[in-house]
C-alpha positions in Angstrom: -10.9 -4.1 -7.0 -7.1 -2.3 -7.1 -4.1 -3.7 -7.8 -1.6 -2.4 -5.1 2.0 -3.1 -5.2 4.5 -1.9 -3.1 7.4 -0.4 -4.9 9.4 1.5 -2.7 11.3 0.4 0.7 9.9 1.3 4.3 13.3 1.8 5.4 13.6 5.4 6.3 9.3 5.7 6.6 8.2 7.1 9.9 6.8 4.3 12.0 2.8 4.9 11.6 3.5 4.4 7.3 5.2 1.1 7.9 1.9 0.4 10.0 -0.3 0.8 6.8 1.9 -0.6 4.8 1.6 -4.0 6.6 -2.7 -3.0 7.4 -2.8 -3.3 3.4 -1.1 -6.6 3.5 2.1 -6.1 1.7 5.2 -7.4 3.2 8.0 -6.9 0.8 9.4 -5.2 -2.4 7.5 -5.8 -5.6 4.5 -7.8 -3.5 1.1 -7.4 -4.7 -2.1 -7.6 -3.5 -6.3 -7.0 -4.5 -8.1 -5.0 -2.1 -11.9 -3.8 -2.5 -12.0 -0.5 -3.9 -13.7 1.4 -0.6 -12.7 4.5 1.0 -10.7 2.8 4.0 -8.5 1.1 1.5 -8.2 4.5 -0.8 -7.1 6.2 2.3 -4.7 4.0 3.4 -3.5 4.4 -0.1 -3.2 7.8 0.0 -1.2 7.8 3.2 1.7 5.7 1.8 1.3 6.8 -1.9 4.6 7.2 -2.8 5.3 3.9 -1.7 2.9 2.2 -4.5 1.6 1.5 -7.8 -2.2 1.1 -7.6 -4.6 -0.5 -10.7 -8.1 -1.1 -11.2 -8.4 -4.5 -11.9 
């Protein structure tokens, strides 16, 4: 499972990484959630990186 938190505002993100942002489920500054650990989630991740913390839980 990771940890993902998002850290950093969309304001100022091109359209298509406020898209992933929301696909992953966070909605606003400091809001965490657990996803599964798959590729699809680590490349959504990696689109939007600077963005977020990610843990292993």
């Amino acid at each position: 499972m990771l940890k993902i938190t998002l850290v950093k505002s969309t304001i100022g993100s091109t359209p298509y990484q406020k898209k992933v942002v929301a696909a992953l489920g966070l909605r606003k500054l400091n809001h965490s959630v657990e996803l599964p650990d798959t590729p699809q989630t680590r490349g959504a991740v990696n689109k939007v990186s600077h963005l977020l913390k990610v843990e292993e839980v």
